[in-house]
N, C-alpha and C positions, 0 to 999 in steps of 0.2 A: 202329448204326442199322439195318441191311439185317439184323443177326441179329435183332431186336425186330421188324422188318418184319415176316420169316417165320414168326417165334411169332404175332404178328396175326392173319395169315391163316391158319393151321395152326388156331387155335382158333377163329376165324371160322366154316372148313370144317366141322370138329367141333359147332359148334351151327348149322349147319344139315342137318347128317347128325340130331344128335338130335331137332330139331325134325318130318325128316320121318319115321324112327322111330316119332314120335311121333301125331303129329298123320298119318301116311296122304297127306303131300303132297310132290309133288315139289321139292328144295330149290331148283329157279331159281322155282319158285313162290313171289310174294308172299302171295298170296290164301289163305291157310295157313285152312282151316275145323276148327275141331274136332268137325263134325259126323259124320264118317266116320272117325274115331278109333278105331285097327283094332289087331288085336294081342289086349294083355293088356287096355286100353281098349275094345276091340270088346263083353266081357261085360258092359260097364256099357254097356247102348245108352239110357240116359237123357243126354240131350244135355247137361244142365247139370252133371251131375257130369262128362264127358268134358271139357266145357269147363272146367271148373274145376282138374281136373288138370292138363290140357295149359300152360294161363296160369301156373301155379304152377309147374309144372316148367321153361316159357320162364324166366319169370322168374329163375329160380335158378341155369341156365345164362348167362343174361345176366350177372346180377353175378358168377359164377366168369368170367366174359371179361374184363370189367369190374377184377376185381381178380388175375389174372394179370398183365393188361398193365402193373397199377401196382407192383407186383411187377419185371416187365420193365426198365419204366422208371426206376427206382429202383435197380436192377441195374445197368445196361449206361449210365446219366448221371452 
């Protein structure tokens, strides 16, 4: 149980390190804009394609969390 904990949290940290990579925001920040989408996103300053990366790449780190931990769980139960 407390080693799945730590995986949790470990991968948690990890998508919010990618999230603000990504999106240009600090990760105790909720308020994640993808209007100031900076980096390799900064070239494309048209806001919709920015935002549509960013959502699509949450996205897809979400479901790798999402199935890690079932993974985990399914492991260590």
């Amino acid at each position: 149980m407390k080693k799945a904990l730590k995986v949790w949290v470990l991968v948690g940290q990890l998508q919010k390190v990618a999230r603000f990579r990504l999106e240009g925001t600090h990760p105790m920040d909720n308020t994640a804009s993808a209007s100031h989408a900076w980096g390799v996103f900064g070239a494309m300053s048209d806001h919709l394609s920015g935002r549509w990366v960013n959502t699509t790449l949450n996205r897809g780190v979400g479901a790798l969390h999402v199935m890690i931990m079932l993974v985990v769980v399914t492991r260590y139960y």
